[in-house]
C-alpha positions as CSV (number, residue, x, y, z in Angstrom):
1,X,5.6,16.4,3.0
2,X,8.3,14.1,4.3
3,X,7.4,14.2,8.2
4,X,9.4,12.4,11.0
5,X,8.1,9.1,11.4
6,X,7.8,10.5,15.4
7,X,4.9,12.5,14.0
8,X,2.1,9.9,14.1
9,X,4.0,7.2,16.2
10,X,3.8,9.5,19.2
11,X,0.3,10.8,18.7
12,X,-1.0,10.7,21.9
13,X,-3.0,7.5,23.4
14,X,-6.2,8.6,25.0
15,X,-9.0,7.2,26.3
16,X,-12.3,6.8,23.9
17,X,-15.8,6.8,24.5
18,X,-18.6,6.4,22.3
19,X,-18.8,9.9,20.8
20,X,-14.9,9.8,20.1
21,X,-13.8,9.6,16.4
22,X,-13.0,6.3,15.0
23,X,-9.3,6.1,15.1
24,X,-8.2,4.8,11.3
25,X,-5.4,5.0,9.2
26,X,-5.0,4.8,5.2
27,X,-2.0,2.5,3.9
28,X,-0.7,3.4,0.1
29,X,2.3,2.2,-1.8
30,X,2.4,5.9,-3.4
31,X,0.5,8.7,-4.2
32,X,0.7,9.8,-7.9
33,X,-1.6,10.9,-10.8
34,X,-3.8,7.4,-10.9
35,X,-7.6,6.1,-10.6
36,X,-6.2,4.5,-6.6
37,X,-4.8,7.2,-5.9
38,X,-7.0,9.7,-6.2
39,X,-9.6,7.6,-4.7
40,X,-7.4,7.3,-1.9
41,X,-7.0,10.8,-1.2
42,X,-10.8,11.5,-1.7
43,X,-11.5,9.3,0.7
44,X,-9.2,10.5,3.3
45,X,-10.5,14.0,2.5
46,X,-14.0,13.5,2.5
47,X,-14.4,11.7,5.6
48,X,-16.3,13.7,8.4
49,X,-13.7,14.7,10.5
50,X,-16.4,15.1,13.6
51,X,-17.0,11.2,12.7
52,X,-13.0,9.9,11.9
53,X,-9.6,10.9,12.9
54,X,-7.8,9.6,10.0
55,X,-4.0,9.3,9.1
56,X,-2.1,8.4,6.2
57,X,1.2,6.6,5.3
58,X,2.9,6.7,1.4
59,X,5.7,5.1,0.2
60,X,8.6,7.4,-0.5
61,X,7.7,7.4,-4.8
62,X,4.8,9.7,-4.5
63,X,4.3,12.9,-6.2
64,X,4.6,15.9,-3.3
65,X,2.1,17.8,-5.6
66,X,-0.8,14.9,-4.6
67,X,-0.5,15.4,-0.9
68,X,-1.3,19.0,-1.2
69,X,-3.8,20.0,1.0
70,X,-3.6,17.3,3.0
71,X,-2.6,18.6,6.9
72,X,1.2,17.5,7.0
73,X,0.8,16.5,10.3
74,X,-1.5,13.3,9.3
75,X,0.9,12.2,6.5
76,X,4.1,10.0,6.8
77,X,6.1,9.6,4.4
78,X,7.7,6.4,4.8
79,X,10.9,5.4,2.6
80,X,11.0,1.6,2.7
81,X,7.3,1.9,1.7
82,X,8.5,1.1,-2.7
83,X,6.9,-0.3,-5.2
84,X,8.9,-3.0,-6.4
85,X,9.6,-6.1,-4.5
86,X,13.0,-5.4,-1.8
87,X,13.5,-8.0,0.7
88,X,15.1,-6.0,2.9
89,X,12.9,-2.9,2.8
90,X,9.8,-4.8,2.7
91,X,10.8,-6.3,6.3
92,X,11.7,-3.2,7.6
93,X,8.4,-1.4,6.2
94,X,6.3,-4.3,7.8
95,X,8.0,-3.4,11.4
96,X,7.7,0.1,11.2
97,X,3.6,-0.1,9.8
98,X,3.0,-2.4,12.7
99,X,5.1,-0.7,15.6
100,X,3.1,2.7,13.9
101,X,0.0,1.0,13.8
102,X,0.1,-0.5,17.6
103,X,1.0,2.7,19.2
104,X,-1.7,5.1,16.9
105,X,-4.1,2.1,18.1
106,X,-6.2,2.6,15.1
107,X,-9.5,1.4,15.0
108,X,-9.6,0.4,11.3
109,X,-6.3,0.1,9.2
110,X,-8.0,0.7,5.4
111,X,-5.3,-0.5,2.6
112,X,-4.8,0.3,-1.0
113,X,-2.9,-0.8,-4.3
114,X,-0.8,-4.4,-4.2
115,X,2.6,-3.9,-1.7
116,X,0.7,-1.4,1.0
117,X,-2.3,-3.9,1.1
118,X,0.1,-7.4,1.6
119,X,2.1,-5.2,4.3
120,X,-0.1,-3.3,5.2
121,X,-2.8,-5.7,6.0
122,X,-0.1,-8.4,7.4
123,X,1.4,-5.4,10.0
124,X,-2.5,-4.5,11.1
125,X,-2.8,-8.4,11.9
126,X,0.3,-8.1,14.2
127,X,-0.5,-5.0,15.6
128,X,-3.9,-6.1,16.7
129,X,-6.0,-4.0,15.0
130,X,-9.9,-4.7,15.4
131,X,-10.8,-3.7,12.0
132,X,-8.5,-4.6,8.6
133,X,-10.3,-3.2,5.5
134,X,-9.1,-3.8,2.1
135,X,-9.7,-1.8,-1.1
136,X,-8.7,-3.9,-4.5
137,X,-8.3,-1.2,-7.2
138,X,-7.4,-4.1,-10.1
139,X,-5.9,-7.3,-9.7
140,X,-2.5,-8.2,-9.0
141,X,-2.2,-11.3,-10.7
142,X,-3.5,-10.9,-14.1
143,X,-3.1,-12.7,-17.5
144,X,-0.6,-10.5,-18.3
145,X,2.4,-11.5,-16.0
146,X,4.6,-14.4,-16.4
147,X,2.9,-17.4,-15.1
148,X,5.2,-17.8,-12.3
149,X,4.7,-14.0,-11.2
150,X,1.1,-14.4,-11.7
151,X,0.8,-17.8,-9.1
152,X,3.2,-15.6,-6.3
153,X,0.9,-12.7,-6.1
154,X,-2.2,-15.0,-5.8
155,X,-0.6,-16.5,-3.3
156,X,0.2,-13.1,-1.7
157,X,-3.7,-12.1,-1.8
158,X,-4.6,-15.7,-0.3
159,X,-2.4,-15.3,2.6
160,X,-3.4,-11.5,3.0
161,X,-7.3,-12.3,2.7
162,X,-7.0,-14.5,6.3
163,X,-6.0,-10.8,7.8
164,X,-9.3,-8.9,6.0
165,X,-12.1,-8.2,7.7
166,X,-13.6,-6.5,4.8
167,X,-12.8,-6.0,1.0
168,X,-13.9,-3.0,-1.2
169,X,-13.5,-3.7,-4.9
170,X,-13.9,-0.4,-7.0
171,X,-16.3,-2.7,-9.2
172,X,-18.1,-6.3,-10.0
173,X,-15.7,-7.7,-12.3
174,X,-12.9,-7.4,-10.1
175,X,-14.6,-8.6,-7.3
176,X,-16.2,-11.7,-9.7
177,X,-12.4,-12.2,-10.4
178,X,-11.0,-12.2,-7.0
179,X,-13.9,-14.8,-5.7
180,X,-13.3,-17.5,-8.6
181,X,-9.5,-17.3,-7.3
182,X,-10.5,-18.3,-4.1
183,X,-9.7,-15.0,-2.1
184,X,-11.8,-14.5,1.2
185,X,-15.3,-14.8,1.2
186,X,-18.0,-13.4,-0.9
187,X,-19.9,-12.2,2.7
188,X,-16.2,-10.2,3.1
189,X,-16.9,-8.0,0.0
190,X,-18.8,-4.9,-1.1
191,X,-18.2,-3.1,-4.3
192,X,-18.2,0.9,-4.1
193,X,-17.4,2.7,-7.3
194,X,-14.4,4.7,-7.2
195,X,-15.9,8.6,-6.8
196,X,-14.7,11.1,-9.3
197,X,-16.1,14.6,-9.4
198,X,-17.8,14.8,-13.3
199,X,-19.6,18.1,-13.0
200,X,-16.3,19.3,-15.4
201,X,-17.1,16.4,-17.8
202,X,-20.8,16.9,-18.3
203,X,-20.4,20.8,-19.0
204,X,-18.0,20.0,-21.2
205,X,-20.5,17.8,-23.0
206,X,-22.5,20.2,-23.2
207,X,-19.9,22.4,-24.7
208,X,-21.4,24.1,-27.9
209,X,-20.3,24.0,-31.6
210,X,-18.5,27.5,-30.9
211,X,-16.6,26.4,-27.7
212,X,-15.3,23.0,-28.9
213,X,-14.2,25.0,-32.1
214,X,-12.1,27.3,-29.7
215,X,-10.3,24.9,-27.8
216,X,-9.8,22.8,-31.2
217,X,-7.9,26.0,-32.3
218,X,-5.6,25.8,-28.8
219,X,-4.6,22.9,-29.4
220,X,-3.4,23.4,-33.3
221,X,-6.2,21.5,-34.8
222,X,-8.6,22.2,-38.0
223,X,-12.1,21.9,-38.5
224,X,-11.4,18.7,-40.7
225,X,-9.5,16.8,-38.2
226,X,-11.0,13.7,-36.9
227,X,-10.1,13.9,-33.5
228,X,-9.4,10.4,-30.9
229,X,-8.4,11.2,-27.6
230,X,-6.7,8.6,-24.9
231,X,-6.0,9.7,-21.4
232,X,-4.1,7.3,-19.6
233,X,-0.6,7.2,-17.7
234,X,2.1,6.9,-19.9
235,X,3.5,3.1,-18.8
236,X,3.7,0.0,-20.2
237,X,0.0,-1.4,-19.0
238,X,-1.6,1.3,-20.5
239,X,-0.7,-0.4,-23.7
240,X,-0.7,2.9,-25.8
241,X,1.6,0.8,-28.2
242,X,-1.3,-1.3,-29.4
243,X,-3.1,1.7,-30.1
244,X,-0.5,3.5,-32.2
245,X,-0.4,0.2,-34.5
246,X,-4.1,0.3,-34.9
247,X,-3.3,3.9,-36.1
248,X,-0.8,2.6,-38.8
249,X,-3.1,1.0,-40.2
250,X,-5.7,3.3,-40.6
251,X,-3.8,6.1,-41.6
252,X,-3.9,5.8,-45.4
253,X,-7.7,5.5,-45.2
254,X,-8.6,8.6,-42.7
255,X,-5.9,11.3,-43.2
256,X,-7.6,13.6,-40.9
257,X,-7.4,11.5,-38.4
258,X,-5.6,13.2,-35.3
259,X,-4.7,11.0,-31.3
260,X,-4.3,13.4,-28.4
261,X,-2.4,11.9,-25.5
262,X,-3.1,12.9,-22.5
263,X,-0.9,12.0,-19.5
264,X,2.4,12.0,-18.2
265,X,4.7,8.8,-17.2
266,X,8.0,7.1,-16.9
267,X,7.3,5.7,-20.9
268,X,6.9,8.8,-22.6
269,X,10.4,8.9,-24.1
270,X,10.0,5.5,-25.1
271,X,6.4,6.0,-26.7
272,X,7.3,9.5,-28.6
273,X,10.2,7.4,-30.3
274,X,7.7,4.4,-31.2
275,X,5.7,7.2,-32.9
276,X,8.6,8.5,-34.8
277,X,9.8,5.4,-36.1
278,X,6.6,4.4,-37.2
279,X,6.0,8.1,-38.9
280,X,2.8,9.0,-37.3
281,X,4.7,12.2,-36.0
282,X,1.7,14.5,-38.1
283,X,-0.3,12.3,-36.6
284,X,-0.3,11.8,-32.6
285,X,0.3,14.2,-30.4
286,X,1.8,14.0,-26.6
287,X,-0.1,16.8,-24.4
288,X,1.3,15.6,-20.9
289,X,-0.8,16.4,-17.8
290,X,-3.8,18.3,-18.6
291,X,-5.5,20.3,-15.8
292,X,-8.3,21.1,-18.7
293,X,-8.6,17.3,-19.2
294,X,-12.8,17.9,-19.4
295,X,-12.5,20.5,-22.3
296,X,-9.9,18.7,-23.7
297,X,-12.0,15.1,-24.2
298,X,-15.4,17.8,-24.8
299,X,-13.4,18.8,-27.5
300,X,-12.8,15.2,-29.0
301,X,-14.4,13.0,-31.2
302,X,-14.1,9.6,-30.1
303,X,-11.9,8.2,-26.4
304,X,-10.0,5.4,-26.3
305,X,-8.2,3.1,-23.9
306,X,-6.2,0.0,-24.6
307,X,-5.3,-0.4,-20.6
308,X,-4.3,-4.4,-20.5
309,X,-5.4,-4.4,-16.8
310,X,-7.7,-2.1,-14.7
311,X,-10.1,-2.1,-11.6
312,X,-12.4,0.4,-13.4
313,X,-11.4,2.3,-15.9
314,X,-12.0,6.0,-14.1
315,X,-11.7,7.9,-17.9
316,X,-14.5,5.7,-19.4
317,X,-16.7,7.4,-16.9
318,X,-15.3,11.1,-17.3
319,X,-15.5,10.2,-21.1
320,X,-19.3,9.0,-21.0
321,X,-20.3,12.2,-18.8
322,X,-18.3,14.4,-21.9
323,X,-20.4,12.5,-24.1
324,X,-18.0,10.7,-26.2
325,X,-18.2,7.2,-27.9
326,X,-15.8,5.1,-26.2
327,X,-13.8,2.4,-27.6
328,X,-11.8,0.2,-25.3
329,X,-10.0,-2.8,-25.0
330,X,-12.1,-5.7,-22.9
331,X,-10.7,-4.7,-19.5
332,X,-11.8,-5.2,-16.2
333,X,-14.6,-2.5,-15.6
334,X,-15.0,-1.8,-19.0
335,X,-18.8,-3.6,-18.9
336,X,-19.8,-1.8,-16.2
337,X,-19.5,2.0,-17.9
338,X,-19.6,0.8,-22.1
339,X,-22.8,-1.3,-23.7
340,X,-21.1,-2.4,-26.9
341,X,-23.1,-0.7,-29.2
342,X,-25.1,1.8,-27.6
343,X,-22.5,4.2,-26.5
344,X,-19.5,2.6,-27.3
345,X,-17.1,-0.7,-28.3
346,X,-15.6,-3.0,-26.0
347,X,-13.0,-5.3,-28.0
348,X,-10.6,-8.4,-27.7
349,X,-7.5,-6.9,-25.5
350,X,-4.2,-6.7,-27.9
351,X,-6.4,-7.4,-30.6
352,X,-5.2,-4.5,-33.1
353,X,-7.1,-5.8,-35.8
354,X,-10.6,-5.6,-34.2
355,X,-9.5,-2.1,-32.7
356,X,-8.6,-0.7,-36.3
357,X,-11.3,-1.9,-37.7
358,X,-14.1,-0.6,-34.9
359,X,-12.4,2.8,-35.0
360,X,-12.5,3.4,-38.8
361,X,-16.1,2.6,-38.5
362,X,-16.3,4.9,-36.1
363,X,-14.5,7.4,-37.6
364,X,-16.9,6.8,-41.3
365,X,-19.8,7.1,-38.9
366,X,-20.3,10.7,-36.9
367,X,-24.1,10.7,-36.4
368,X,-23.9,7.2,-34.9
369,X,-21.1,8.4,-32.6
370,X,-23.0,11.1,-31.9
371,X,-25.9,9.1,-30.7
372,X,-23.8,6.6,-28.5
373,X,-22.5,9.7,-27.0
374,X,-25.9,11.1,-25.6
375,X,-26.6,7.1,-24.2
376,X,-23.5,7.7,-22.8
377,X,-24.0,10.4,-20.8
378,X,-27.7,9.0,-19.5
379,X,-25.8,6.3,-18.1
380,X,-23.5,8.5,-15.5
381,X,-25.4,8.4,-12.4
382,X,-24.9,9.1,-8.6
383,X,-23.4,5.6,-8.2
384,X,-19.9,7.3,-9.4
385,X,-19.3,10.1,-7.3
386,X,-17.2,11.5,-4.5
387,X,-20.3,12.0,-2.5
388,X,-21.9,8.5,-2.8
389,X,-18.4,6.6,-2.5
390,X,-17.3,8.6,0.9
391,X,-21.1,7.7,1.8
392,X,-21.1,4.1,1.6
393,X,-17.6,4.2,3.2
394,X,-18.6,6.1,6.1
395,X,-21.7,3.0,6.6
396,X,-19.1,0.2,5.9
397,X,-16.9,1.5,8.7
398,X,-19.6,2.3,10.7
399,X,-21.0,-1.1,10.3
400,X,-17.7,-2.6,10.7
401,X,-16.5,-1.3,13.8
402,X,-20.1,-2.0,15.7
403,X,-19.8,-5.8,14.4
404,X,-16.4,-6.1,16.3
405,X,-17.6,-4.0,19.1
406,X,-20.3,-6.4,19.0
């Protein structure tokens, strides 16, 4: 997927009329298994291509296996695009987006994810570009950072947010959070839910006694097991370690109690050796990348997350449309999918105590579970689809590029 940066720098430069596509380009850091990046690539997918001509740049990290699909010919690859902060890449990524961006003369430049949004957004400003859209899948300066790490990226998002023209935030607490900071303007934002296709998840609710029995069975597990399931990447904000301590304790107490992992990441050594020194190997099990995630949480009892930081939390939505009670730390996005106590538990994040202790009483408690379950699955709507997020981002950019027309 690694194409010559000539490919979309020396796209030809045609007139446009009215009925012409809008010219528009999608800016991520990288493409790998994640809630951003998926929305990323639905997006860019599910745009009418009558309607947009759309390209897309990655940073050099991304999974090949993501960009499948995707015509190679719209997709650069570019190497000084990384993660992690690099003064001298960063500089050099900043000229090449904006040297890329005013020859393509794009129409809208739409950014993603922390790095590609700051460059991204800053290169569209110096390019020219009429229309600078920004999507904020979580925030970049949480809580959890040092304080002086925490102050630099606000002030990253302060300076970026004078280059926006628009911001999408994949839901209301994130947006709440961004506007107490003092980023942009409330006009400036809209929140669209992050799509996700769930027709998987709510079959696999609807999985019966015999099925959920079979797949139990593939995955080495007994009729007496209590099973939890948590389907997260396997890094550090994921905070699977908080979860395994709740585990600890409750061990003694619910001996058929059984954790699925599901997910893959650069942590996983580091996790399966956390679980062997603190002797829950009987106990939690490391699956990897699942493509039968649906069956797999159908098959489950309860789902989990103990994320530290999120935009919305896309597996409390697959897990609501399975029909399982969720228990989840209080993350961003986490109010908007759980009602605490009608189809789930939202608790203090890193409070182990108060996650051990809501999931033994879930665990005593099957017909309440049960019942939070069903109210879980009445409360996956339209509003979190593919189809309804690519809709109300094909009227935003409608919108947006007839207000600068204008």
């Amino acid at each position: 997927m690694n194409q010559p940066e000539a490919v979309l720098a020396d796209a030809p430069e045609r007139r446009r009329d009215e009925q012409s596509p809008i010219r528009m380009l999608h800016v991520i850091t990288r493409i790998v298994r994640g809630g951003a990046d998926e929305n990323t690539l639905y997006t860019v997918r599910g745009l009418d291509p009558r309607r947009y001509d759309v390209d897309l740049v990655v940073g050099a990290d991304s999974e090949p296996e993501g960009l499948i699909g995707l015509d190679p010919a719209r997709v650069l690859t570019m190497s000084e695009l990384v993660r992690d902060p690099h003064p001298v890449k960063d500089v050099i990524a900043l000229l090449k987006l904006a040297a890329l961006m005013r020859r393509g003369r794009y129409q809208i430049v739409h950014t993603h994810t922390a790095k590609a949004g700051f460059l991204g957004r800053l290169a569209a400003a110096l390019a020219g570009t009429p229309v600078i859209i920004h999507t904020v899948h979580g925030v970049t300066f949480h809580d959890h950072l040092p304080r002086w790490q925490s102050w630099f990226y606000l002030t990253l998002e302060r300076i970026a947010a004078r280059f926006t023209d628009q911001f999408v935030t994949v839901g209301e607490d994130v947006k709440a959070i961004y506007l107490r900071h003092g980023i942009g303007q409330a006009s400036a934002y809209q929140t669209i839910y992050s799509g996700m296709p769930l027709a998987e998840y709510l079959e696999a609710g609807d999985m019966s006694d015999l099925e959920r029995a079979q797949v139990r069975r593939e995955l080495g597990l007994e009729p007496r097991h209590q099973v939890v399931a948590m389907a997260a990447r396997l890094e550090a904000r994921k905070g699977h370690a908080y979860l395994f301590d709740a585990v600890a304790r409750l061990r003694d107490r619910h001996p058929d109690l059984r954790v699925l992992i599901l997910g893959e990441g650069g942590d996983r050594t580091a996790l399966e050796s956390r679980v062997r020194e603190q002797g829950l190997d009987d106990i939690v099990r490391f699956l990897g990348h699942r493509l039968d995630l649906p069956r797999v949480l159908g098959a489950a009892d309860i789902s989990v997350l103990t994320s530290l930081w999120e935009g919305l939390p896309r597996v409390l939505v697959q897990s609501a449309a399975a029909g399982k009670p969720i228990l989840t730390f209080d993350v961003e996005g986490a109010w908007e999918v759980v009602r605490d106590g009608q189809n789930g538990f939202i608790v203090p994040t890193r409070d182990v105590g108060a996650f051990a202790e809501r999931l033994g009483q879930m665990l005593q408690d099957r017909s309440r579970c049960d019942a939070m379950g069903r109210s879980g699955r009445a409360r996956v709507t339209q509003e979190w689809t593919v189809e309804t997020m690519v809709d109300r981002l094909d009227t935003l950019y409608q919108r947006c590029t007839s207000d600068r027309a204008a």
